[in-house]
LUMVO-168520 format. One record per residue (C-alpha): x negated, y, z; residue number from 0; residue in one letter. Coordinates in Angstrom, 1 decimal, always signed. Layout:
residues N
<r px="X" py="Y" pz="Z" seq="NUM" type="a"/>
...
This chain:
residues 118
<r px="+0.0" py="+0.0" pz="+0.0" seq="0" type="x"/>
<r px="-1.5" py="+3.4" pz="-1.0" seq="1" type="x"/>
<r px="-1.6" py="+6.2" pz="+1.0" seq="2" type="x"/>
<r px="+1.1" py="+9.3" pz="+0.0" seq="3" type="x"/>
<r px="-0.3" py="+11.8" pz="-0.9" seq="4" type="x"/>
<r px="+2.5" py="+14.6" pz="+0.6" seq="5" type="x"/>
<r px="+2.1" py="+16.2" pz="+3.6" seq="6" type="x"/>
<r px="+4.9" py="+17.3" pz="+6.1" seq="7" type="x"/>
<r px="+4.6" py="+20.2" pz="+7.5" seq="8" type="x"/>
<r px="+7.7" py="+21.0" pz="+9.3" seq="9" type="x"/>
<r px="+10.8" py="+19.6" pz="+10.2" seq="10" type="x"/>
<r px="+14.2" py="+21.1" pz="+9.5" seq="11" type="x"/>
<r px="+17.5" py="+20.1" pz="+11.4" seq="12" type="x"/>
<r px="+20.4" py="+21.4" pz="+10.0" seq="13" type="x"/>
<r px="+23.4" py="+21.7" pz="+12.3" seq="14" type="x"/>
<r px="+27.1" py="+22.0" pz="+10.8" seq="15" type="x"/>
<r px="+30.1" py="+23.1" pz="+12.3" seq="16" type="x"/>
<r px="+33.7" py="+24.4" pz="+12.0" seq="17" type="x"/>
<r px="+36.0" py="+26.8" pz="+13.7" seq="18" type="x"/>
<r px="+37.1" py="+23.7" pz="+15.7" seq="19" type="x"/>
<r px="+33.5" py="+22.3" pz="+16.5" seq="20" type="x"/>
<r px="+31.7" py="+26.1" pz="+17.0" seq="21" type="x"/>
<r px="+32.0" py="+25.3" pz="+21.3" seq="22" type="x"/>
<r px="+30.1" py="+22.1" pz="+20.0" seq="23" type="x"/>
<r px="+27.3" py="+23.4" pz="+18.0" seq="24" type="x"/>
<r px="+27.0" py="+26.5" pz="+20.9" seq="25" type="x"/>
<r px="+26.2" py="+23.5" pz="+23.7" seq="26" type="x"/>
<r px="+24.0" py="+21.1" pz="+21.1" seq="27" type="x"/>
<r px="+22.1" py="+24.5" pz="+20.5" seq="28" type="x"/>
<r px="+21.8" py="+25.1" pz="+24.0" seq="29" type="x"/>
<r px="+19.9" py="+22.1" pz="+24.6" seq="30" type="x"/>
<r px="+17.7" py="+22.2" pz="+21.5" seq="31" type="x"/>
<r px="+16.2" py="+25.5" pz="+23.2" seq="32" type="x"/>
<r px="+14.8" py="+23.4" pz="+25.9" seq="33" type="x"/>
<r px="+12.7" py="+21.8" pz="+23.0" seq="34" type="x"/>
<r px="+9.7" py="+24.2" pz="+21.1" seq="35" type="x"/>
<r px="+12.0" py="+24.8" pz="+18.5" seq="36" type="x"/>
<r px="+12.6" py="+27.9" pz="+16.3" seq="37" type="x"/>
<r px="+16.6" py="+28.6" pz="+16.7" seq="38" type="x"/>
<r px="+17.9" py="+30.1" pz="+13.2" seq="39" type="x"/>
<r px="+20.8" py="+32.2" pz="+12.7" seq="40" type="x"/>
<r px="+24.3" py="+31.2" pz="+12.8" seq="41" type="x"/>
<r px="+25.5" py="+31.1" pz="+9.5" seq="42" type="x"/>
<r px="+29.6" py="+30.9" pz="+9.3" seq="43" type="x"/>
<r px="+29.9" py="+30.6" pz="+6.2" seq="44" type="x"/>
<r px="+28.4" py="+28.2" pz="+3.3" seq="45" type="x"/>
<r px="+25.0" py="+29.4" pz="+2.5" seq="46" type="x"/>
<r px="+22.5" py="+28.3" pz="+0.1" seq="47" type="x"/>
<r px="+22.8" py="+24.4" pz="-0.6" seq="48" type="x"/>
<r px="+25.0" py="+23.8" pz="+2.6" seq="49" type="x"/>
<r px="+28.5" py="+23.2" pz="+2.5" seq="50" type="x"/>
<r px="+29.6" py="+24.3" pz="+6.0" seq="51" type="x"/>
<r px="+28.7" py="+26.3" pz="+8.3" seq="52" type="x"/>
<r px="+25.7" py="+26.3" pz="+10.2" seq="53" type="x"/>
<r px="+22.4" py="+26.6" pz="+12.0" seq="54" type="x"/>
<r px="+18.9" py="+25.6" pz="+11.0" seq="55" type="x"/>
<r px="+16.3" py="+24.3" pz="+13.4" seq="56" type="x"/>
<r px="+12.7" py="+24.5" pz="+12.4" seq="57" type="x"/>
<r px="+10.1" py="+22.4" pz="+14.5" seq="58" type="x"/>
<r px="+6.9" py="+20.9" pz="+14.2" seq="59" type="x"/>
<r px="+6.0" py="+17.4" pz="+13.0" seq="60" type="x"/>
<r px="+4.6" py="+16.3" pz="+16.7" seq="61" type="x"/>
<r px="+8.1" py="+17.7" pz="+18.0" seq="62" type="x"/>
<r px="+10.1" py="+15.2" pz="+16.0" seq="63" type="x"/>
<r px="+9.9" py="+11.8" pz="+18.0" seq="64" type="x"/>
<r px="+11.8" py="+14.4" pz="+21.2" seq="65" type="x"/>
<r px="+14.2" py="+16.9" pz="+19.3" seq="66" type="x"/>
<r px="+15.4" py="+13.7" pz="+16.6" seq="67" type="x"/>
<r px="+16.3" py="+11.0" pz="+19.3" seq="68" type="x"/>
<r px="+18.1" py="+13.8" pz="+21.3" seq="69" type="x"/>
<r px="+20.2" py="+15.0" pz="+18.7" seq="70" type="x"/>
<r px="+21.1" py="+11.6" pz="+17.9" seq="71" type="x"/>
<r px="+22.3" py="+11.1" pz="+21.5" seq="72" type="x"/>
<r px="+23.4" py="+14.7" pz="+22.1" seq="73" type="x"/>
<r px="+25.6" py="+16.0" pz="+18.7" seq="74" type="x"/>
<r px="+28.6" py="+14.9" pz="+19.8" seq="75" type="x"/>
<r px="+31.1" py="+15.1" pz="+16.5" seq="76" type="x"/>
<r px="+28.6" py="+17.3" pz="+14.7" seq="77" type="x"/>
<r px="+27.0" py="+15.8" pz="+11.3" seq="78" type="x"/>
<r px="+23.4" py="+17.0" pz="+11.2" seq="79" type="x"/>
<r px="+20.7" py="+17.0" pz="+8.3" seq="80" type="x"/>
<r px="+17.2" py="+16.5" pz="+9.4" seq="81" type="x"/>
<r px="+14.8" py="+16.8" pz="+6.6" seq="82" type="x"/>
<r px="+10.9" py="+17.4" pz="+6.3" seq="83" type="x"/>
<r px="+9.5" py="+20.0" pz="+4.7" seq="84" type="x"/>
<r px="+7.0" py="+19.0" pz="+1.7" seq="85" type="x"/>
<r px="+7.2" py="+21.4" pz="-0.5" seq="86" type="x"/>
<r px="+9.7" py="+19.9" pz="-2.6" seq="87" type="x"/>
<r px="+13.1" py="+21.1" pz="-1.8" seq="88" type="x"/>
<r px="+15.1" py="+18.8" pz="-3.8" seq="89" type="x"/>
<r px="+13.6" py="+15.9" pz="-2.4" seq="90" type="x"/>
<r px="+13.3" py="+17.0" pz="+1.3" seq="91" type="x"/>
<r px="+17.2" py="+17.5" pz="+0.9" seq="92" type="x"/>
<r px="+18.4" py="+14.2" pz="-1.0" seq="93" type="x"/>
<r px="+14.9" py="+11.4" pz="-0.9" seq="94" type="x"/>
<r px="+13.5" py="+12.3" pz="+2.0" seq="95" type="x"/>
<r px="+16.6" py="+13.2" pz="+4.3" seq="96" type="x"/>
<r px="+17.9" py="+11.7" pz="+7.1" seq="97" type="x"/>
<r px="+21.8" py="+11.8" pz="+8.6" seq="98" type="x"/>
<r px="+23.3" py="+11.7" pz="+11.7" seq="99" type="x"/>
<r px="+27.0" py="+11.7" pz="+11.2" seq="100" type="x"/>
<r px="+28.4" py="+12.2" pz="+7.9" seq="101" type="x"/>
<r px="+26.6" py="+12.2" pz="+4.9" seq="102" type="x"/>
<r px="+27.7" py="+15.6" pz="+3.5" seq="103" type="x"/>
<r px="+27.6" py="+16.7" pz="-0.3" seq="104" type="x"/>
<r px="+24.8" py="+19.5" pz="-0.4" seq="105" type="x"/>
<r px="+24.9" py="+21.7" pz="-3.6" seq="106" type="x"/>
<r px="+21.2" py="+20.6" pz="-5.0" seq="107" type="x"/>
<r px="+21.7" py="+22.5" pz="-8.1" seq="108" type="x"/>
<r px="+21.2" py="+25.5" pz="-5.9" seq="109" type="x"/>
<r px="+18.0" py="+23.9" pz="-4.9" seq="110" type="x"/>
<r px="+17.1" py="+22.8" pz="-8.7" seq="111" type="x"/>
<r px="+17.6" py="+26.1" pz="-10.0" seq="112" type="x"/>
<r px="+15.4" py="+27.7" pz="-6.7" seq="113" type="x"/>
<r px="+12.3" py="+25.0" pz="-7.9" seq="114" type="x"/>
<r px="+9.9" py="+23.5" pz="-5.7" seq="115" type="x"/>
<r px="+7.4" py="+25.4" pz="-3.2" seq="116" type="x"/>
<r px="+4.7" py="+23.7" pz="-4.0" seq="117" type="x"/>
């Protein structure tokens, strides 16, 4: 097996919510700030390739084995996309992502159109 080649060098966690599940998102953000984590802004409407509302959390590769396992235990009804950050947008969104809750459909065209950041 060869070694990849692609670095990570971030993680993202992106946190959905409704009108319904905003109390929701509030407390899973609560706890995420006891983590070294960068908070994003809360987004209430679709933005970007994101379907819902939301809030992004950045964090660093070595913060991944304790932000993941809580969110996966913590997010109550919330679905949540973690993906890395490679430089390649598409594929850190669709290839390389991982789901906790529903799977949802993200608008990757925005992303195709926006190209890679390599």
């Amino acid at each position: 097996m060869q070694e990849d080649s692609v670095q990570i060098t971030g993680f993202h966690a992106h946190v959905y919510f409704d009108t319904a599940t905003r109390e929701v998102a509030a407390r899973v953000r609560e706890g995420l700030s006891n983590f070294d984590v960068l908070l994003g802004r809360w987004h209430d409407k679709p933005i970007g390739p994101h379907p819902k509302s939301m809030y992004q959390v950045a964090f660093s590769p070595d913060q991944f084995s304790k932000v993941v396992p809580w969110l996966m235990l913590n997010r109550e009804v919330l679905d949540i996309l973690v993906h890395p950050e490679t430089g390649d947008d598409v594929k850190d969104h669709t290839n390389h992502a991982l789901w906790l809750g529903e799977k949802l459909e993200l608008n990757i065209n925005f992303l195709q159109q926006l190209g890679t950041t390599e």
